[in-house]
PLY file of the C-alpha trace (Angstrom):
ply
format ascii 1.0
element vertex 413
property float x
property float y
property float z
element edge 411
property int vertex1
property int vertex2
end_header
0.90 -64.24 -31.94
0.65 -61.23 -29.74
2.74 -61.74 -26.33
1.32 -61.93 -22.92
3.25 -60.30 -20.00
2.90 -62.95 -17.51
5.02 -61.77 -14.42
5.23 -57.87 -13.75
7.58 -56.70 -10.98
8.06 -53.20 -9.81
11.12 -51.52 -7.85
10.58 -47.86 -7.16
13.91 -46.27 -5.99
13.21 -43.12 -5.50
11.72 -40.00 -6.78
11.43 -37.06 -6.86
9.78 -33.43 -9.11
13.02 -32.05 -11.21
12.27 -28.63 -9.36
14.59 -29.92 -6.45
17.53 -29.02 -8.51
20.05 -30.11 -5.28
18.05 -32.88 -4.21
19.83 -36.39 -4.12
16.77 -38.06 -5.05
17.24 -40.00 -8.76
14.17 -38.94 -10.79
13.81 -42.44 -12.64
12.01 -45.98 -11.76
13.60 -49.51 -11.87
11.05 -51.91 -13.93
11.11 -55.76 -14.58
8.73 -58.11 -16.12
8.62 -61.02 -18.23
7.14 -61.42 -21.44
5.36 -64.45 -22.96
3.49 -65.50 -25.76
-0.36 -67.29 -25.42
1.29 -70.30 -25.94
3.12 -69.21 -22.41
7.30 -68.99 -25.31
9.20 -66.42 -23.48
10.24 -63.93 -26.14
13.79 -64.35 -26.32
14.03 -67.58 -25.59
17.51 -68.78 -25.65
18.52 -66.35 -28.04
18.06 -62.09 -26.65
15.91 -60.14 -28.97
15.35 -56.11 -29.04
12.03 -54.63 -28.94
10.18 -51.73 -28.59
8.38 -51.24 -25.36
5.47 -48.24 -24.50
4.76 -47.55 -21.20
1.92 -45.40 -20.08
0.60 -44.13 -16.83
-3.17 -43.26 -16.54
-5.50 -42.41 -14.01
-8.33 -44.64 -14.89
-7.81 -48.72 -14.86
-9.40 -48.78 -18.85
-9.37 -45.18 -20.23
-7.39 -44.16 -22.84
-8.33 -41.00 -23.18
-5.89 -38.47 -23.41
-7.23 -36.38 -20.41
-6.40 -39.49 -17.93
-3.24 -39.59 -19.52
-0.44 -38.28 -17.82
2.55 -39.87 -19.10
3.83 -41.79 -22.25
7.35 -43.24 -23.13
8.77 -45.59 -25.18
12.21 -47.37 -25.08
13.83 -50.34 -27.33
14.37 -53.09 -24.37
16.75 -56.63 -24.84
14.27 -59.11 -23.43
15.93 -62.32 -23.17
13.88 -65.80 -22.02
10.99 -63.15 -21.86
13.12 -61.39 -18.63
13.58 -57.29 -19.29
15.21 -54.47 -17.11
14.10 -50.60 -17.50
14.64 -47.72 -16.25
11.19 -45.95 -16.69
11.39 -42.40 -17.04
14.46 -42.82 -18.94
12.53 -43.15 -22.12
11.51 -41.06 -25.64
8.61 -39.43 -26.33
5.82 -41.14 -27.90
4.90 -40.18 -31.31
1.89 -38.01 -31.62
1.05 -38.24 -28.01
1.69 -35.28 -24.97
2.33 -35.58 -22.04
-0.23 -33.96 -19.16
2.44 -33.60 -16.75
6.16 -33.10 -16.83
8.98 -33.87 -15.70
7.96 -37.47 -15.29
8.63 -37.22 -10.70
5.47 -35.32 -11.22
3.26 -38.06 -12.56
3.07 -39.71 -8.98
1.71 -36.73 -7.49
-1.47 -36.12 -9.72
-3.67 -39.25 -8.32
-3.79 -41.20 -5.42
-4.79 -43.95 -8.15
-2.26 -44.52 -10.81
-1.96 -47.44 -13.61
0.80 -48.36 -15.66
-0.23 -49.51 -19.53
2.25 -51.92 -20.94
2.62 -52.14 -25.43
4.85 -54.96 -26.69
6.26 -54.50 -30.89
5.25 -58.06 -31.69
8.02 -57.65 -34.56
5.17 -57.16 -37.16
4.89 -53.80 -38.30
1.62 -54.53 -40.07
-0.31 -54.88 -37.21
-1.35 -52.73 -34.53
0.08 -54.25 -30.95
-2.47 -54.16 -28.27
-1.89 -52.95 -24.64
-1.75 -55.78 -22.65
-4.14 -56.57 -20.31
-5.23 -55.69 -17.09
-3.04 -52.40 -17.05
-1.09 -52.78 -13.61
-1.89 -50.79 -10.53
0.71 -49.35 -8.42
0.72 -49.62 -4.96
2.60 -48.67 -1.73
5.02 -50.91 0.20
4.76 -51.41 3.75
6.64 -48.92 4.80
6.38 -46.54 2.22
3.68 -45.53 4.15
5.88 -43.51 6.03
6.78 -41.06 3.25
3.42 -39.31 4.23
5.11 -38.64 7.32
8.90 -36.40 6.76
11.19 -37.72 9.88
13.70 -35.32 9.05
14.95 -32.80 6.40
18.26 -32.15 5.26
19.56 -28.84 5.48
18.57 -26.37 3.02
16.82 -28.79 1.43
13.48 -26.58 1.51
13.97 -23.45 -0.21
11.61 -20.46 -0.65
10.42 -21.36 -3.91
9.39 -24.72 -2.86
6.92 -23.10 -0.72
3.44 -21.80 -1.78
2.73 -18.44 -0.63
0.95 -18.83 2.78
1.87 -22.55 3.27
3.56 -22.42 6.77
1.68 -20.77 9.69
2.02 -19.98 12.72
0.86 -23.91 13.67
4.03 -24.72 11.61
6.85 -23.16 13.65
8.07 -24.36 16.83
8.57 -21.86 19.58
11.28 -19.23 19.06
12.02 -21.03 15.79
11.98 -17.54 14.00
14.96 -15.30 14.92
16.41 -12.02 14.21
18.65 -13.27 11.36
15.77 -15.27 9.30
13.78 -12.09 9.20
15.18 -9.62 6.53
15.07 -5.59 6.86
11.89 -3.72 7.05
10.18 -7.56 6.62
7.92 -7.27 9.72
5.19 -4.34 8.96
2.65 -3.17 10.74
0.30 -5.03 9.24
1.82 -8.51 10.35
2.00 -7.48 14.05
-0.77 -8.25 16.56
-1.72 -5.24 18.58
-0.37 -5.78 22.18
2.10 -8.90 20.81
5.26 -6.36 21.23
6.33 -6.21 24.82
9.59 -4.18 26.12
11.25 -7.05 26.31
10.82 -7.53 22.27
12.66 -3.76 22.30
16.11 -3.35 22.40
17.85 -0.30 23.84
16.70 3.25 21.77
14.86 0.79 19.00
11.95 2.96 19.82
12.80 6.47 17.98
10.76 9.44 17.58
10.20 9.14 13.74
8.66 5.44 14.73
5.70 6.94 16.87
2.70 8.19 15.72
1.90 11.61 16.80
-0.64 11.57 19.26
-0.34 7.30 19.85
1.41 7.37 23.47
-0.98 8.47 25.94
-0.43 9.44 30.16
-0.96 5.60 30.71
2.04 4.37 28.47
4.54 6.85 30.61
6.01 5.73 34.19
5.73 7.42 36.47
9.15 9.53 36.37
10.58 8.63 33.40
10.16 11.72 31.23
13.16 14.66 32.59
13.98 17.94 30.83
16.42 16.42 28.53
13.22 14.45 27.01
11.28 17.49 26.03
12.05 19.75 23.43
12.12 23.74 23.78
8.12 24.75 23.43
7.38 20.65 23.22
4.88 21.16 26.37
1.75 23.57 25.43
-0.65 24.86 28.46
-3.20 22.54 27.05
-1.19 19.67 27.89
-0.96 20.80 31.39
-3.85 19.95 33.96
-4.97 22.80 35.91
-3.19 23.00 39.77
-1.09 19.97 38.51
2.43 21.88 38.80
3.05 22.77 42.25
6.47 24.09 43.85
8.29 21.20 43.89
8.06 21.75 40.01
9.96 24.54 39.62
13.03 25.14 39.26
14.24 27.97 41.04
13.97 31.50 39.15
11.78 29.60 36.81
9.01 31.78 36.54
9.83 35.24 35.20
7.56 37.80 34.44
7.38 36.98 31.22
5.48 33.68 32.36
2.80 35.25 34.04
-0.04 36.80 32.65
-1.21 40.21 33.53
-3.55 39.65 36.44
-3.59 36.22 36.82
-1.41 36.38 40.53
-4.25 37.33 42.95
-3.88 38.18 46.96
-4.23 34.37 47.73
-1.45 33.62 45.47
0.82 36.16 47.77
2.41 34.77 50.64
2.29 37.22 53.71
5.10 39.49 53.61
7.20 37.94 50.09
7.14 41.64 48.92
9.72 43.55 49.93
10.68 47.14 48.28
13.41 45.54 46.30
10.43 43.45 44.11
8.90 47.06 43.17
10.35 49.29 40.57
9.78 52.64 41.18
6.32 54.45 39.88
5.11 50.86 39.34
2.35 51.34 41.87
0.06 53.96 41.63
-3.40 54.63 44.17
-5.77 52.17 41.83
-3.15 49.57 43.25
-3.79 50.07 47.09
-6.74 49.75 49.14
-9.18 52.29 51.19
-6.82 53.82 54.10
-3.53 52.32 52.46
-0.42 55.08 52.74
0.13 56.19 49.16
3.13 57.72 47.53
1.26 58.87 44.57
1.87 62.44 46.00
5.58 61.99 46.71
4.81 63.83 49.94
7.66 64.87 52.21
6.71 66.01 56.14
8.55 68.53 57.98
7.91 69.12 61.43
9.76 70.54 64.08
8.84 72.26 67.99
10.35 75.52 69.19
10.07 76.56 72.98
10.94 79.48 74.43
12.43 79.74 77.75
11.95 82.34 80.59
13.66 85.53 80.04
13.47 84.69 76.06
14.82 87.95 74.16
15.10 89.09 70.70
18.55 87.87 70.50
17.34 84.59 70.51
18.94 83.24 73.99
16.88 80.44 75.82
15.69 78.55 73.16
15.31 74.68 72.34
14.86 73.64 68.91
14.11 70.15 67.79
13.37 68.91 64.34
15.40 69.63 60.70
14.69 70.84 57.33
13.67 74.04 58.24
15.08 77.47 60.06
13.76 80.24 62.05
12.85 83.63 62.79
11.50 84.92 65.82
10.40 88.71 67.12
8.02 89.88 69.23
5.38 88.85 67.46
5.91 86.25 65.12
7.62 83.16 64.26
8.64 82.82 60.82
9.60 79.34 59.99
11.50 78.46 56.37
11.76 75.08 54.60
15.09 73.85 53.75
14.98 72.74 50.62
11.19 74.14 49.52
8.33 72.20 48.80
7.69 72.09 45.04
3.79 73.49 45.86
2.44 74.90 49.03
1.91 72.66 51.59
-0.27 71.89 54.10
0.36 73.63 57.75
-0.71 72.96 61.46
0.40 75.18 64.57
-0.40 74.33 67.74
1.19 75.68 71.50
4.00 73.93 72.81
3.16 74.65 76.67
2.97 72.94 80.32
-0.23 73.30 82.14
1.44 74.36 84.82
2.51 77.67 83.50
0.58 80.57 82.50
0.56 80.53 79.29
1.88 83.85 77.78
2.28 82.54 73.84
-0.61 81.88 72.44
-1.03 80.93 68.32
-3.55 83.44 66.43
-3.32 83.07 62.99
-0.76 80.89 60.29
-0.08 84.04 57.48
1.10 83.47 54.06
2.44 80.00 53.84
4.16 79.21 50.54
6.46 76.48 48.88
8.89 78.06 51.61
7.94 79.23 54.32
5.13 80.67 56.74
4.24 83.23 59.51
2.53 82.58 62.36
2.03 85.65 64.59
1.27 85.70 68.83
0.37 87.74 71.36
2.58 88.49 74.08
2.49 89.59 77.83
4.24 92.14 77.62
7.86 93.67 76.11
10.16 95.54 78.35
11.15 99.19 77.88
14.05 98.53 75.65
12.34 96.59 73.14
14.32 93.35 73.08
12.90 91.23 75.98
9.72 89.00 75.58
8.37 87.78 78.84
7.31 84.08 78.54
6.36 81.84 80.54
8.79 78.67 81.30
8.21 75.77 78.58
6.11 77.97 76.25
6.75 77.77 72.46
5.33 76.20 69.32
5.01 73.06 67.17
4.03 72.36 63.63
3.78 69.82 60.94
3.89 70.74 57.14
3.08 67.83 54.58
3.26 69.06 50.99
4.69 67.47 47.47
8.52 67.49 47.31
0 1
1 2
2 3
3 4
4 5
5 6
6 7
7 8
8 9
9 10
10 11
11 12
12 13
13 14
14 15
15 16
16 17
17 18
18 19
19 20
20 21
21 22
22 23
23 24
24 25
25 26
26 27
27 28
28 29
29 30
30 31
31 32
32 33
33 34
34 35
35 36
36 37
37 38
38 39
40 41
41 42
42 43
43 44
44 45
45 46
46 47
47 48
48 49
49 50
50 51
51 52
52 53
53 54
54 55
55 56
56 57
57 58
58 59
59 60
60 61
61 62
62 63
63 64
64 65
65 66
66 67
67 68
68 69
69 70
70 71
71 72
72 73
73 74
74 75
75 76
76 77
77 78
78 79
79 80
80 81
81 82
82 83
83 84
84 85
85 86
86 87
87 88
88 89
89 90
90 91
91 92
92 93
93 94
94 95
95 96
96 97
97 98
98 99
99 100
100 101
101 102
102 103
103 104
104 105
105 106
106 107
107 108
108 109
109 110
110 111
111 112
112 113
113 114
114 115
115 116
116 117
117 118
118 119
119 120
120 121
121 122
122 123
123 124
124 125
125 126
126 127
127 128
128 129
129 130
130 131
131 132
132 133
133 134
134 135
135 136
136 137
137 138
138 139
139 140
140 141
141 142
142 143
143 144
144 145
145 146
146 147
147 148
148 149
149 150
150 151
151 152
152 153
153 154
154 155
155 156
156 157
157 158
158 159
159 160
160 161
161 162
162 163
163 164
164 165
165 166
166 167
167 168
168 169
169 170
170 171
171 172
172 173
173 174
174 175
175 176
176 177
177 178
178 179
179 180
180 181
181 182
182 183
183 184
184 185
185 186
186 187
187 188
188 189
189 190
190 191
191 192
192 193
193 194
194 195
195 196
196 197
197 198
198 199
199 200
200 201
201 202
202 203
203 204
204 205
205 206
206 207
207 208
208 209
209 210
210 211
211 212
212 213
213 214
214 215
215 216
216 217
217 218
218 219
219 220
220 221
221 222
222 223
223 224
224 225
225 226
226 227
227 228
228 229
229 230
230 231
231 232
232 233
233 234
234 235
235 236
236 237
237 238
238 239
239 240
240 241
241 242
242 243
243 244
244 245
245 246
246 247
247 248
248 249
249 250
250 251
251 252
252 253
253 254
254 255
255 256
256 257
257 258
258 259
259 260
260 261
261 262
262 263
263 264
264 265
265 266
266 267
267 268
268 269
269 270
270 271
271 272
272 273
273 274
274 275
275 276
276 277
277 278
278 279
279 280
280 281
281 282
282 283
283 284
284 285
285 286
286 287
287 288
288 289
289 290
290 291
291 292
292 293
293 294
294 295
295 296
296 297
297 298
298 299
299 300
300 301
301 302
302 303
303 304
304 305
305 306
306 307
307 308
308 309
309 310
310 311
311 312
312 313
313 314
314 315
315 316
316 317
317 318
318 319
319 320
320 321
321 322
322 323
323 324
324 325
325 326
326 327
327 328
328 329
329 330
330 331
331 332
332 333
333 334
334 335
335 336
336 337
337 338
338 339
339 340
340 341
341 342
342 343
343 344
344 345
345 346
346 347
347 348
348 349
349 350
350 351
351 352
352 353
353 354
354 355
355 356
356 357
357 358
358 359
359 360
360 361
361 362
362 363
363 364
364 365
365 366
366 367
367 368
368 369
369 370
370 371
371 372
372 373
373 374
374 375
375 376
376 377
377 378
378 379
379 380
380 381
381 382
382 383
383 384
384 385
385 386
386 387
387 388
388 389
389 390
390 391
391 392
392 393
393 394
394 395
395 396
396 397
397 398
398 399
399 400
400 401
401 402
402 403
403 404
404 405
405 406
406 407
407 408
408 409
409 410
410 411
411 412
């Protein structure tokens, strides 16, 4: 007579999938039932008997196929007054039969709906035992309910390969939960940073160097005001395109920072000049020529020197040259009765240019008067006069008091 499992009772203990190698978890269920006959004979009864026992778990409440199959096991059990103990999970493979899932922890996470399939050896290997029936459903204690809900974790009891790839977001970590030391080198890229999420305070001191900025990424509005000095520029590193027009004033430049080889030729105009800032020391010599100076400027592009000098004769004046006054330098004199012969100490280097005039007081007649300038040269010139009159020796020249001559030669030097 085939036996009837009359009272079916569950413990689960705990599982969990073999993959947590260093969890604490056992990976097997506690089963007991009891076992009758249809006459309602426990098997056993008074005296223990072995037998073996198949246990299946399937997805569907009838099914056997093998696709709602997930697990099969059998075991050789002691039932005694129909009362058995098992450890499911703890079992041998059924002949001919595969598992779907493996290890066994895993079966209780394929289906929200899961029934187990009990198979009693009657002891008559002739016939084929039947699965007794209904197949049992299992359900959740009260308070397993709570295992959908983790209250805590032990430590390092999640590792990385119990994680799928993606699985915990941003939603997932509490603030400031991820620090420096959980994030390994070069592990933040680009790509994972939010464009305006780094502020300075995310920067430590000189994190920022030169071979992590783009060229051409920091613009004026990412600079304070003041915090660039000399020391931050490299020789050459500022171009005159990176330099607004009228932007550098004085308080720019260093002193003696502009030499002449900083200024293009003819860029300084008059404006740019302030009134009297050059002085003779600022020109070197021959550096300007007359293209450089305007209508009715003085020019040295003659090298001119001027000579000049006034000669008056006294009253009584003779040949031996007594009562005269001479004033001026750079020249010398000779004087007869009638001419004045005047020569330039040193020479001109060419023949330069001559005015005579009288040198006389209104007051006095004068006696001296200027005819013609003869033969000027590099070194000298003639100038001849008429004269009132000689005495009978030859050597006296009446003049009048205050009469003479002055001049002014300007020639090259």
């Amino acid at each position: 007579m085939k036996p009837l499992l009359l009272l079916l009772a569950t413990s689960l203990l705990l599982f969990a999938p073999a993959a947590f190698a260093q969890t604490k978890v056992p990976g097997l269920i506690n089963y007991q039932g009891n076992v009758r006959n249809a006459a309602g004979v426990a098997l056993g009864s008074g005296t223990a008997i072995s037998r073996t026992v198949t246990f299946r778990f399937y997805k569907a409440a009838t099914s056997v196929l093998a696709a709602d199959r997930l697990w099969s096991e059998s075991q050789t059990v002691t039932i005694l007054d129909g009362n058995f103990n098992v450890l499911l999970g703890a079992g041998t493979a059924v002949s001919g039969e595969t598992n779907a899932v493996t290890p066994f922890a895993n079966v209780f996470s394929q289906s929200a709906v899961l029934y187990l399939g009990i198979t009693v050896d009657d002891g008559n290997s002739a016939t084929t035992d039947a699965e007794i029936s209904p197949r049992q459903q299992l359900v959740t204690g009260a308070y397993a309910f709570r295992a959908t809900v983790a209250e805590s974790v032990d430590s390092t009891a999640i590792t990385t390969a119990m994680l799928a790839s993606g699985a915990v977001t941003t939603n997932q970590l509490g603030a400031a939960a991820v620090t420096t030391a959980k994030i390994a080198a070069d592990a933040v890229t680009n790509a994972q940073i939010l464009n305006g999420t780094i502020g300075v305070d995310e920067l430590g001191i000189g994190a920022v160097t030169s071979d992590k900025i783009l060229d051409g990424t920091i613009t004026s509005a990412d600079i304070a005001t003041d915090t660039i000095a000399a020391g931050d520029i490299a020789a050459g590193g500022v171009a005159s395109s990176e330099i607004l027009d009228g932007s550098i004033v004085t308080a720019d430049l260093a002193d003696n920072a502009v030499t002449a080889g900083k200024i293009v030729d003819g860029t300084i105009a008059t404006a740019d000049i302030a009134d009297s800032s050059i002085t003779s020391a600022k020109i070197a010599d021959g550096t300007v020529t007359g293209t450089d100076l305007g209508a009715n400027t003085a020019t040295t592009a003659e090298n001119l020197r001027i000579v000049r000098g006034t000669i008056s004769i006294a009253t009584g004046f003779s040949t031996a040259h007594t009562g005269l006054s001479v004033t001026g330098s750079g020249f010398s004199y000779t004087l007869n009765s009638t001419f004045v012969q005047i020569t330039f100490n040193p020479p001109f280097s060419a023949t330069p240019t001559i005015t005579v005039s009288n040198h006389s007081h209104s007051a006095w007649t004068q006696y001296v008067e200027k005819n013609t300038v003869d033969f000027p040269t590099a070194s000298q010139f003639k100038t001849s006069c008429s004269v009132s009159g000689i005495s009978s020796n030859g050597d006296t020249l009446y003049a009048g008091h205050g009469n003479g001559l002055e001049f002014i030669a300007i020639g090259p030097r």
